[in-house]
Backbone bond lengths (Angstrom), bond angles and torsions (degrees), N, CA, C in turn:
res aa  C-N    CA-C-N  psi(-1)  N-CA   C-N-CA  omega(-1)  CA-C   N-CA-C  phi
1 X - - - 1.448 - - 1.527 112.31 -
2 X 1.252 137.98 -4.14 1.151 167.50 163.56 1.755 97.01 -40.63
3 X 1.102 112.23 -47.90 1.294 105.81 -152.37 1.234 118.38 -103.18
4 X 1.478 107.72 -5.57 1.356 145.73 -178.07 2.220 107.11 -53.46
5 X 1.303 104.49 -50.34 1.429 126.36 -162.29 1.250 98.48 -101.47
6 X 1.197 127.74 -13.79 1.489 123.56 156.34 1.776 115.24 -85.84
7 X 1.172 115.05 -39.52 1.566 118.17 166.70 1.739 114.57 -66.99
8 X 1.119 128.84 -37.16 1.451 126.81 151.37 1.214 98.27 -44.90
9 X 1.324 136.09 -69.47 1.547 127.63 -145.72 1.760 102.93 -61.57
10 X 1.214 119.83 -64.26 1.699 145.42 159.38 1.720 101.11 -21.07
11 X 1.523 110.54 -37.32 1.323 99.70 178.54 0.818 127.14 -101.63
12 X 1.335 127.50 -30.85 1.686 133.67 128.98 1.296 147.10 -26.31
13 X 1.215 109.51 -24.40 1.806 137.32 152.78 1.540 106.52 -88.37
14 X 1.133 123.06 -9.40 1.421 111.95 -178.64 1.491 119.39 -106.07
15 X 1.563 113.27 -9.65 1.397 153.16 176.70 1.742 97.97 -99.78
16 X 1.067 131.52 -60.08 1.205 104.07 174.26 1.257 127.52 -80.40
17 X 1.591 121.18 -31.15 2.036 103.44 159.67 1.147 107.18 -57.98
18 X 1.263 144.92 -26.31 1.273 118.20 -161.63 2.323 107.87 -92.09
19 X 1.348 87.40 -22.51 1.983 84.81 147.59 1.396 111.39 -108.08
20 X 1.047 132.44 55.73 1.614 127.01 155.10 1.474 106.01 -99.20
21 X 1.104 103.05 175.57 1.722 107.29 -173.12 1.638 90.16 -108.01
22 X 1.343 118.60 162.43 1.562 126.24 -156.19 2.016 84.68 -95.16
23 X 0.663 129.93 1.32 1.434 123.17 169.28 1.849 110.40 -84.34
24 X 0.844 128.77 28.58 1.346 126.69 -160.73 1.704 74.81 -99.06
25 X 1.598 116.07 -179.56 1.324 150.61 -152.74 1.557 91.09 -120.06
26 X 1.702 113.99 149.02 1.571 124.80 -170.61 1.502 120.70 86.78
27 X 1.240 96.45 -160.70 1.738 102.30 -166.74 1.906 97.16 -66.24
28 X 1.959 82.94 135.68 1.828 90.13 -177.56 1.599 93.78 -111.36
29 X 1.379 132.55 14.18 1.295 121.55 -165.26 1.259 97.59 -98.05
30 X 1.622 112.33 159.69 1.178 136.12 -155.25 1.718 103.10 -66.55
31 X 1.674 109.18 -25.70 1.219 109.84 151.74 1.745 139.08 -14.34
32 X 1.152 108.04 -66.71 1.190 147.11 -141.67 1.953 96.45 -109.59
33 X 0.703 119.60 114.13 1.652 129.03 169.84 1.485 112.77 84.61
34 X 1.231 114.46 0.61 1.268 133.78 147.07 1.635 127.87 -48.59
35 X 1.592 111.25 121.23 1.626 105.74 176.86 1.637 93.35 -100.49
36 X 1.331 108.00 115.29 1.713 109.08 171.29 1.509 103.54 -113.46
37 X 1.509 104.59 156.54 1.180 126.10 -151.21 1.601 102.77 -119.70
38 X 1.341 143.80 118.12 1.061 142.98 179.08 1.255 130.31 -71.00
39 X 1.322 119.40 98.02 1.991 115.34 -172.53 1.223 102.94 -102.55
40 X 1.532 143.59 -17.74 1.413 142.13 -157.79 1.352 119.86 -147.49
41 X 1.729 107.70 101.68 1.846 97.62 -176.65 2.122 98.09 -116.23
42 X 1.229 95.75 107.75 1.373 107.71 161.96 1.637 101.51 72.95
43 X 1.827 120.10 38.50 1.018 120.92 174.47 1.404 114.33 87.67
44 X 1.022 107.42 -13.33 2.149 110.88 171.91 1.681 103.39 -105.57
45 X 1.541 116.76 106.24 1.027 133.76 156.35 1.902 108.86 -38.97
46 X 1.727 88.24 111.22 1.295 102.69 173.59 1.761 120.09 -87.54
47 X 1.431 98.87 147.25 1.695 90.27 -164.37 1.754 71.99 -136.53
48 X 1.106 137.27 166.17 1.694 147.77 164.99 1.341 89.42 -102.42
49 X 1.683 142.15 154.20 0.950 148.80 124.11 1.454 126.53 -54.71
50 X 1.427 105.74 -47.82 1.459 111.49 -177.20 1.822 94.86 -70.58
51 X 0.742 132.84 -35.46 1.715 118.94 -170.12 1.216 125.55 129.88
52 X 1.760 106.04 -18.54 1.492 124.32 -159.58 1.731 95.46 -98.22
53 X 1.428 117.00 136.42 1.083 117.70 165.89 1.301 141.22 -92.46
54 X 1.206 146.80 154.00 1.609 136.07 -144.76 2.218 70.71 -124.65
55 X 1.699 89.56 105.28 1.397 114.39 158.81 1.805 135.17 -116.30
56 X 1.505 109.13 148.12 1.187 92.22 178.77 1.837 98.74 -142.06
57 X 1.738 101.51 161.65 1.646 104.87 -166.43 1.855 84.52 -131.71
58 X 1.298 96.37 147.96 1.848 78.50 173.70 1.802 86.25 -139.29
59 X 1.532 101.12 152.88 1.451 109.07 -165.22 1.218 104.36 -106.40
60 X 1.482 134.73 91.16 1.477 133.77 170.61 1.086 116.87 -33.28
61 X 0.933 147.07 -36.82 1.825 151.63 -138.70 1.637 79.58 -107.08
62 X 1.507 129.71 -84.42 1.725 138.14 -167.29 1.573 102.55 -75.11
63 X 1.242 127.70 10.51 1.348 127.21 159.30 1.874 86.17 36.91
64 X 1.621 109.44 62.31 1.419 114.17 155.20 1.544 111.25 -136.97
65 X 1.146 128.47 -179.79 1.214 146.71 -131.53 1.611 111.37 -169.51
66 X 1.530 123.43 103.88 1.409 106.43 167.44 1.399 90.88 -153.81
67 X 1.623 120.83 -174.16 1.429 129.79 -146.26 1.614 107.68 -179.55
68 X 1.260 123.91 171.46 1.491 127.60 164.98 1.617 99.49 -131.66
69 X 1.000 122.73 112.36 1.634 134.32 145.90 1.371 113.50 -71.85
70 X 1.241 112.99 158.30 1.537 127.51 178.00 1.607 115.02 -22.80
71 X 1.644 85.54 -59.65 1.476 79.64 -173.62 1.910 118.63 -130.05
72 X 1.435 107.51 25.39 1.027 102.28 179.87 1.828 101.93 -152.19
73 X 0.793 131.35 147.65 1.873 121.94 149.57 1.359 110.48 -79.74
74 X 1.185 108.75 166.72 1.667 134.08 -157.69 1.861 108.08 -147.09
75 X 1.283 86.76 163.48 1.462 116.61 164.97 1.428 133.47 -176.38
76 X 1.572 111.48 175.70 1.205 127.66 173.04 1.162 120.92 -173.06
77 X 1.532 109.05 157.90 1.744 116.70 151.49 1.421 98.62 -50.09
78 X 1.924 94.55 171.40 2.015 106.98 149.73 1.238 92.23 177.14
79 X 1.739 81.61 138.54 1.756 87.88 173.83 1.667 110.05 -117.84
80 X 1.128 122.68 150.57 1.122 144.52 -147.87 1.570 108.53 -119.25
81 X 1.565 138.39 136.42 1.184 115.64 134.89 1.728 88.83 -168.44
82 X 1.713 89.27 132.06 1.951 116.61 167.38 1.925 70.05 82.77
83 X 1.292 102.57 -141.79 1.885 126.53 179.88 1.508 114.90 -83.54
84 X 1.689 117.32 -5.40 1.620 93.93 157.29 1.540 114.71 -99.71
85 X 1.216 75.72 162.57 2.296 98.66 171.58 1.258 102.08 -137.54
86 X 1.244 91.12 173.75 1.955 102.26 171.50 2.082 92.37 175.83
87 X 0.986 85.32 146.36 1.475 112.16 -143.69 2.095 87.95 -103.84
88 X 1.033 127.86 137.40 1.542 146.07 163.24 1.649 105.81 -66.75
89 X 1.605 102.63 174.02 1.383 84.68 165.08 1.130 128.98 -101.56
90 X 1.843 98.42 160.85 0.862 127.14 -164.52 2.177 127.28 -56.94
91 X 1.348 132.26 112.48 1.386 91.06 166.79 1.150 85.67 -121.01
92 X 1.835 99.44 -153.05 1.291 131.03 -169.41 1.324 114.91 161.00
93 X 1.688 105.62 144.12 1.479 103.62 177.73 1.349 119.17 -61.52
94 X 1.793 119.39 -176.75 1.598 112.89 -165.06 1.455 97.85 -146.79
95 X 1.713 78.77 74.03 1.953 102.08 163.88 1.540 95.77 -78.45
96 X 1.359 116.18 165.95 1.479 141.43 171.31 1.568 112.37 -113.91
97 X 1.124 141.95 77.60 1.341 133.17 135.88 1.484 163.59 -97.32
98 X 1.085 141.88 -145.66 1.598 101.07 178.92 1.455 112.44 -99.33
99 X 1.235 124.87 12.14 1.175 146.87 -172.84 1.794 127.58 -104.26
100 X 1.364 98.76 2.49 1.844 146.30 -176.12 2.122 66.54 -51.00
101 X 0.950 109.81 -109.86 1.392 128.50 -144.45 1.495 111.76 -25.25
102 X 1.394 109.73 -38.79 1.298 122.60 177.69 1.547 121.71 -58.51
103 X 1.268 109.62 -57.57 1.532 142.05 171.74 1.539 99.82 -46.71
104 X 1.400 98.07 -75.59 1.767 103.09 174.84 1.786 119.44 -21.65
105 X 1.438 108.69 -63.59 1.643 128.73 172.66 1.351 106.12 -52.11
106 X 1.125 131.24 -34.75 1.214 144.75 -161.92 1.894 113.38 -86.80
107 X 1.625 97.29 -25.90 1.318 102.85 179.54 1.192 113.24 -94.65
108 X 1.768 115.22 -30.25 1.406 125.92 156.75 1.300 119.02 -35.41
109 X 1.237 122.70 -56.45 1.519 136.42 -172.37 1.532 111.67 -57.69
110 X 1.240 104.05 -37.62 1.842 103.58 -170.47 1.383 100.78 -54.51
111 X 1.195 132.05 -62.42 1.595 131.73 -170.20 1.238 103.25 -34.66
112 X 1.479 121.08 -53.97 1.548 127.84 -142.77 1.506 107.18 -75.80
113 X 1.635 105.18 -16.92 1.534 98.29 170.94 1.657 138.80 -89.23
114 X 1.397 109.45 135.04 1.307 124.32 -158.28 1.776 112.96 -113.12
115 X 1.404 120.53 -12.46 1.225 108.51 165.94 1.667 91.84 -163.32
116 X 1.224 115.28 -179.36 1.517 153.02 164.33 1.314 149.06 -133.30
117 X 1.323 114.12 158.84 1.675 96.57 -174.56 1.873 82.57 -158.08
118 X 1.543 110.12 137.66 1.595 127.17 171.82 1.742 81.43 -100.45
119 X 1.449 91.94 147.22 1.444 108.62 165.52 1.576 93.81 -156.11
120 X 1.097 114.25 125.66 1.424 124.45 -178.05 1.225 115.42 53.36
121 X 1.560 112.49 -112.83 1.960 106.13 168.90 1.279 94.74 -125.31
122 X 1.200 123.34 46.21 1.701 127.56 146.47 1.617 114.38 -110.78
123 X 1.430 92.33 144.16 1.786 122.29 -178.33 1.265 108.48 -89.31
124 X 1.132 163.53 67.79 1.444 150.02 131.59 1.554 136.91 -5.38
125 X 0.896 134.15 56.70 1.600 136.25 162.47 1.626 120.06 -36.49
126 X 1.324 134.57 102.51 1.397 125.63 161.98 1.406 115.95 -100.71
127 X 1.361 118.62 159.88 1.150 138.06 150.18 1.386 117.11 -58.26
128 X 1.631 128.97 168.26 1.130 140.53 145.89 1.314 112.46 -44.31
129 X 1.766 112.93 -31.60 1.668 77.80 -175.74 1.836 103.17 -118.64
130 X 1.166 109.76 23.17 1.572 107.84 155.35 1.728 97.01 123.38
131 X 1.368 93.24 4.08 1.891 72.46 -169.70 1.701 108.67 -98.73
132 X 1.078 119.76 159.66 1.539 123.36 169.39 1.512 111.63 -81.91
133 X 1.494 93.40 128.05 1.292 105.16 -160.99 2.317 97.11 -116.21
134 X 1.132 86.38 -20.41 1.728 97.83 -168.11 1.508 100.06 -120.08
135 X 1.555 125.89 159.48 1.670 108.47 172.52 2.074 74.71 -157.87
136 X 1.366 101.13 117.66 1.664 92.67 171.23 1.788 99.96 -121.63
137 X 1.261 97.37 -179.42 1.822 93.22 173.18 1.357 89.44 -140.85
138 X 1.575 111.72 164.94 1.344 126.54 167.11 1.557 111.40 -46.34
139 X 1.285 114.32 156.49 1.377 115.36 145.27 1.288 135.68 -98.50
């Protein structure tokens, strides 16, 4: 139940950037107040079966991070500076669906990323050692 009052909080920051007015203070890059949509984990084009998409919004100003996966929402810290990030840890509530395995890999991955790059309305995730590990698109 621990994790419960931290996912309120994540959703409550994610409800208020998304009614703030774009004049607020912090990151103004396309990064940042962005809902991106996950198509690519570690080079295998992600598709959801169930329908639901594994998303993430990150809040420049609270330098936080949260999302809905298949079957659970998420969060984190992240700190930022020039084109790297790297993300705190990770939680999330502990729904059960059939989509567990996917999600799981998916939570693995957040740590492993070490920089980024927006190019148009694509998200880029790298590794430490240069490879794309994440591929999201705008929503």
């Amino acid at each position: 139940m621990k994790i419960l009052p931290a996912v309120i909080a994540v959703l409550i920051v994610m409800l208020v950037y998304g009614c703030g007015s774009s004049g607020s203070s912090g990151d103004k890059s396309p990064l940042a107040g962005t809902e991106w949509v996950l198509f690519e984990m570690e080079g295998v084009k992600y598709e959801p079966a169930s329908g639901k998409n594994v998303t993430m919004i990150l809040d420049g100003t609270a330098k936080k991070m949260g999302g809905k996966a298949p079957c659970n929402t998420y969060g984190s810290v992240y700190t930022k500076s020039a084109n790297k990030i790297s993300f705190g840890n990770v939680f999330s509530t502990e729904m059960a669906c059939a989509e567990l395995d996917a999600e799981s890999v998916y939570y693995k991955i957040l740590p492993k990323v070490f920089a980024y790059q927006v190019s148009g309305d694509k998200l880029y995730f790298f590794d430490s050692g240069g490879m794309v590990i994440l591929r999201f698109k705008a929503k």
